[in-house]
C-alpha positions as CSV (number, residue, x, y, z in Angstrom):
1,X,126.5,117.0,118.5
2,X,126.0,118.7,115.2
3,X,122.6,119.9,114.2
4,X,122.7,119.6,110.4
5,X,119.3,121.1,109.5
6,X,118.1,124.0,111.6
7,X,114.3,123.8,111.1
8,X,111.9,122.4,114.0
9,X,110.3,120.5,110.7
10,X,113.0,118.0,110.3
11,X,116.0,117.8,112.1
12,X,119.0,115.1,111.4
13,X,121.9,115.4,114.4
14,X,125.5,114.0,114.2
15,X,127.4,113.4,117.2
16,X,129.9,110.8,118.4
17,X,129.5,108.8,121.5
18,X,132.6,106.6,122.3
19,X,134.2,106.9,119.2
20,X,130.7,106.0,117.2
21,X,129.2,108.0,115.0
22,X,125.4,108.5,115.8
23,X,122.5,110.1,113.6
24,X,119.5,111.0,115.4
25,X,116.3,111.6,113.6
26,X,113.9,114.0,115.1
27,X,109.9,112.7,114.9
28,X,109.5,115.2,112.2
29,X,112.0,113.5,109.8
30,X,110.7,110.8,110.0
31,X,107.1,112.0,109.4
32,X,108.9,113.9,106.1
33,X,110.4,110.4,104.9
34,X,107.4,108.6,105.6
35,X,105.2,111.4,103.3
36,X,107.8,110.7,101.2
37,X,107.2,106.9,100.4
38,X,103.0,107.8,101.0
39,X,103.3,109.6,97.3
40,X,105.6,107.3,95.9
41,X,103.1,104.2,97.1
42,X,100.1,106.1,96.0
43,X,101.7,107.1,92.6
44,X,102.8,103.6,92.0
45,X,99.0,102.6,92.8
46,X,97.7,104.9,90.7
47,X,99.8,103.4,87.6
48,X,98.9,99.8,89.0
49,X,94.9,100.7,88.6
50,X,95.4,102.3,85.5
51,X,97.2,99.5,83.5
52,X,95.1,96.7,85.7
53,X,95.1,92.8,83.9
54,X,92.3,91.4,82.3
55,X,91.8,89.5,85.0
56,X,92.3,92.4,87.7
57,X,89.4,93.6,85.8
58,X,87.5,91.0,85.5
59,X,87.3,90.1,89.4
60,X,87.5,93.6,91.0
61,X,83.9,93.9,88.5
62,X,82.5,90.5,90.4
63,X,83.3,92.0,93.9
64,X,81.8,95.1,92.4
65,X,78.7,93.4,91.6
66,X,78.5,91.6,94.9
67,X,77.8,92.0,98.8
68,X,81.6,92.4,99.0
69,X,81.5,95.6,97.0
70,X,81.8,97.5,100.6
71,X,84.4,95.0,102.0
72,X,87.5,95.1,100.2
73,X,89.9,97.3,98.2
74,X,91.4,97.1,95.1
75,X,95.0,97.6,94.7
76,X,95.2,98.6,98.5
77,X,98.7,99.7,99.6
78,X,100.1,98.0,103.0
79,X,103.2,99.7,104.8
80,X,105.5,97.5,106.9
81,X,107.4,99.6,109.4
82,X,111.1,99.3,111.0
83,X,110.2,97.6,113.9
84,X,109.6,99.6,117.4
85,X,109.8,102.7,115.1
86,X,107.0,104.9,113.2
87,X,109.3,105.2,110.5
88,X,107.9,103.0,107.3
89,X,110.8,100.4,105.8
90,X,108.7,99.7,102.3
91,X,105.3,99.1,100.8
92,X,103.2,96.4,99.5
93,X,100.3,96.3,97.3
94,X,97.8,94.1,97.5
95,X,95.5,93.4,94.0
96,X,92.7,92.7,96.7
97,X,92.7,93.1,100.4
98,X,89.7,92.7,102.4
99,X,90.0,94.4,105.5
100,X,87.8,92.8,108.1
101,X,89.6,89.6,107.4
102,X,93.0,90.6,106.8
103,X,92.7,88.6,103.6
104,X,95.3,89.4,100.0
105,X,94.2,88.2,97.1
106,X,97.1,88.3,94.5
107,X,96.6,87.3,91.0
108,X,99.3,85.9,89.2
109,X,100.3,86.3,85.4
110,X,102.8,84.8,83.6
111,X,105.7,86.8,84.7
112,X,105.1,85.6,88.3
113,X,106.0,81.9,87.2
114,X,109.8,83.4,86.5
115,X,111.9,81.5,88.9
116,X,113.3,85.4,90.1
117,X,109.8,86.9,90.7
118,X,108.6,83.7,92.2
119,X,111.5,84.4,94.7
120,X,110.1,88.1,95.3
121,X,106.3,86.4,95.8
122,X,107.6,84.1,97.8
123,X,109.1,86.7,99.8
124,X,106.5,89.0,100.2
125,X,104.2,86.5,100.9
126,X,106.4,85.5,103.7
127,X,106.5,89.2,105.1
128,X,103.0,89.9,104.9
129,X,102.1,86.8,106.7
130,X,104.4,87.8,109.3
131,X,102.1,91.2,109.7
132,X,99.2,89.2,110.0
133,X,97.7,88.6,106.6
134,X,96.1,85.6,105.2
135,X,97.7,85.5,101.8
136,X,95.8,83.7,98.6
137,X,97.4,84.0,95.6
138,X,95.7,82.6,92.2
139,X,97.0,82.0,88.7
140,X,95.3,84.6,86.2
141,X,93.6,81.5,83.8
142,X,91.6,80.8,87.3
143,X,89.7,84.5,86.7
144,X,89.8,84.8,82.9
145,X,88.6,80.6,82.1
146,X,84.8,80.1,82.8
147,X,85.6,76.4,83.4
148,X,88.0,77.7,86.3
149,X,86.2,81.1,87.4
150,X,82.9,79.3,89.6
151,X,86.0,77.0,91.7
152,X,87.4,80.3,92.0
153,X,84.7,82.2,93.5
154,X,83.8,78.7,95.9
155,X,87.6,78.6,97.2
156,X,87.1,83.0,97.8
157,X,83.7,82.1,99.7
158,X,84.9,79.0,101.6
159,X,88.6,81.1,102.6
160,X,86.4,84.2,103.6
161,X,83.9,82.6,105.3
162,X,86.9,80.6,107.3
163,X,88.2,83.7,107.9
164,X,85.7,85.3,109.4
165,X,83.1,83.5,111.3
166,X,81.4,81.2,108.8
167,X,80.2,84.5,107.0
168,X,79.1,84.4,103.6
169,X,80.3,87.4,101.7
170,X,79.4,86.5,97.9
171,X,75.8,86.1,98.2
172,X,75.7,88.6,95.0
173,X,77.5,86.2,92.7
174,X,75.2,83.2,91.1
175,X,76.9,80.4,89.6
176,X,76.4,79.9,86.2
177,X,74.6,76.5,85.8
């Protein structure tokens, strides 16, 4: 066994066992890597908040406005691990995630209706769903069209309050009549 990297901090060893190569990473490696992908994911955040949509904008100020100010997060990073490892495979973030509920909220624009980004959506809705997570995603005009936006915040209401015990989280919002 060769010890490549002589710090405690983060050691990566090299040895052979019946003809195959093995790499063994020590817990602090791993903790290194995963601080790694932590910045990256928070930096990437940071640009996703800063350029937000329209319609990002538009709901994240409803929620704001609403009982549900306290209850979700907006652009809210979720790590998927390797599995049986602490060791984090890649990152997701979610437009909204509430977390009592488990619920993403993903707003799509019109790059999202490209058949090789619908692929990628489809995928990550698939992954996320695996973890857990109740996944709604909406077309943008839903948000940004007052003929769409009180369906909208009935089919939020009726998913949430599915979700978690008949509750009603928007009692902020009033319909316009």
């Amino acid at each position: 066994i060769i010890l490549l990297n002589n710090s405690s901090k983060s050691s990566l060893y090299i040895g052979e066992i019946m003809g195959r190569r093995i790499i063994f990473y020590s817990p602090e490696w791993i903790t290194m890597n995963n601080r790694l992908i932590r910045a990256k994911a928070n930096e990437y955040r940071g640009k996703l908040i800063r350029n937000a949509t329209t319609a990002e904008n538009k709901l994240n100020e409803v929620f704001l406005n609403s009982s549900l100010k306290n209850r979700f997060k907006f652009q809210h990073i979720i790590y998927v691990k390797k599995p049986g490892t602490r060791s984090i495979e890649r990152f997701f973030i979610a437009d909204f995630f509430f977390p009592e509920s488990r619920l993403i909220i993903e707003l799509d624009g019109g790059y999202h209706h490209d058949p090789e980004q619908s692929k990628k959506d489809i995928e990550r809705t698939r992954i996320l769903k695996a973890l857990g997570y109740t996944v709604l995603r909406m077309d943008n005009d839903k948000v940004l069209y007052s003929k769409y936006f009180d369906s909208l915040i009935d089919e939020l209401t009726h998913r949430l309050d599915e979700i978690k015990g008949k509750k009603r989280y928007l009692q902020g919002y009033q319909k316009k009549g």
